[in-house]
N, C-alpha and C positions, 0 to 999 in steps of 0.2 A: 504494500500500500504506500510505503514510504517511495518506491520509485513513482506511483502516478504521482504525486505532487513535486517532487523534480521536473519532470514530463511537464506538465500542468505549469508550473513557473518558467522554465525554458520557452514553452511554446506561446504562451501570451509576448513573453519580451521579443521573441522573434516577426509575430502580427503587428505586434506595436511598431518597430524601427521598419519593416515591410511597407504600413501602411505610411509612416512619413513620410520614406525616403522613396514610396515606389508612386504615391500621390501627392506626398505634400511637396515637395519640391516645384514638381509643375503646377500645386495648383498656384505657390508663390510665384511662379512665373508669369501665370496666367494673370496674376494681381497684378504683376510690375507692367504686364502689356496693358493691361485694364486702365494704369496709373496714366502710362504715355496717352492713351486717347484724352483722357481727364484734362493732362495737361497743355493739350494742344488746345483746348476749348471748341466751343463753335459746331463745327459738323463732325465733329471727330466725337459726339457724344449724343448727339439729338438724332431724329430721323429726316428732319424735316432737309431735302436737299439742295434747297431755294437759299437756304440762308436770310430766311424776310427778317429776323430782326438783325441780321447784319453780322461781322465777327467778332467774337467771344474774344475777350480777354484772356492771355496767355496765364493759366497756374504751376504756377513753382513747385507749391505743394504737392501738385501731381509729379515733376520730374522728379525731386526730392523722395517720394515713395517707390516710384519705380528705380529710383538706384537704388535706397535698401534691399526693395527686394530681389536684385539682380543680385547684388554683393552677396545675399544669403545662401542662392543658389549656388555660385560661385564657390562660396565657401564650402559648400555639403558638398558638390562635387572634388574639390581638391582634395577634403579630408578621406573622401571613399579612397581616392584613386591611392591616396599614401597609403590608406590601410592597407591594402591590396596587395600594391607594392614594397612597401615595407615585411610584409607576409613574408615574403617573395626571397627578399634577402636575408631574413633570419633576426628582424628586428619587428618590433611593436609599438604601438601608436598608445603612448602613455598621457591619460588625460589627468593625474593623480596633482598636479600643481597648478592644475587651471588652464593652463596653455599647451597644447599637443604639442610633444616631444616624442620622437621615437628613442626606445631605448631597447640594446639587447633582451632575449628571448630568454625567461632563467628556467 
């Protein structure tokens, strides 16, 4: 009995980082695209393709969120790719001081 709940705590942790890393990354992508239409203003957000009340004011705030969330993705991807890689060479991606360092395999 004591191995299903090893089982059972493995297998949620592994759903968990799956569905982040296998939907939430694009869906922050999909936000950071979201943000650029925002911040173009104008027809880059309404339907309407007349433009009658004219062009919309440029929002910062909208580039501003679409680079965070470009940098997020950015980041999730590099850190995957060291895990990987570091694997690979007999080293490991140690999160233990805050800042990922790879250090030998003990």
């Amino acid at each position: 009995m004591e191995n299903f709940g090893f089982a059972f705590t493995a297998g949620w942790q592994v759903v968990l980082i799956g569905v982040l890393l296998g939907a939430g990354l694009p869906a922050v992508f999909a936000v950071g695209i979201r943000s650029l239409a925002y911040a173009g203003g104008g027809s880059a957000t309404t339907s309407d393709p007349g433009g009658s009340e004219g062009p919309a004011a440029a929002r910062p705030l909208g580039t501003v969120l679409a680079g965070v969330c470009f940098l997020v993705v950015v980041v999730g991807i590099v850190l995957g790719l060291t895990f990987i890689l570091a694997s690979g060479f007999g080293k490991e991606l140690d999160f233990g001081s805050g800042i990922p360092t790879l250090t030998d395999k003990s």
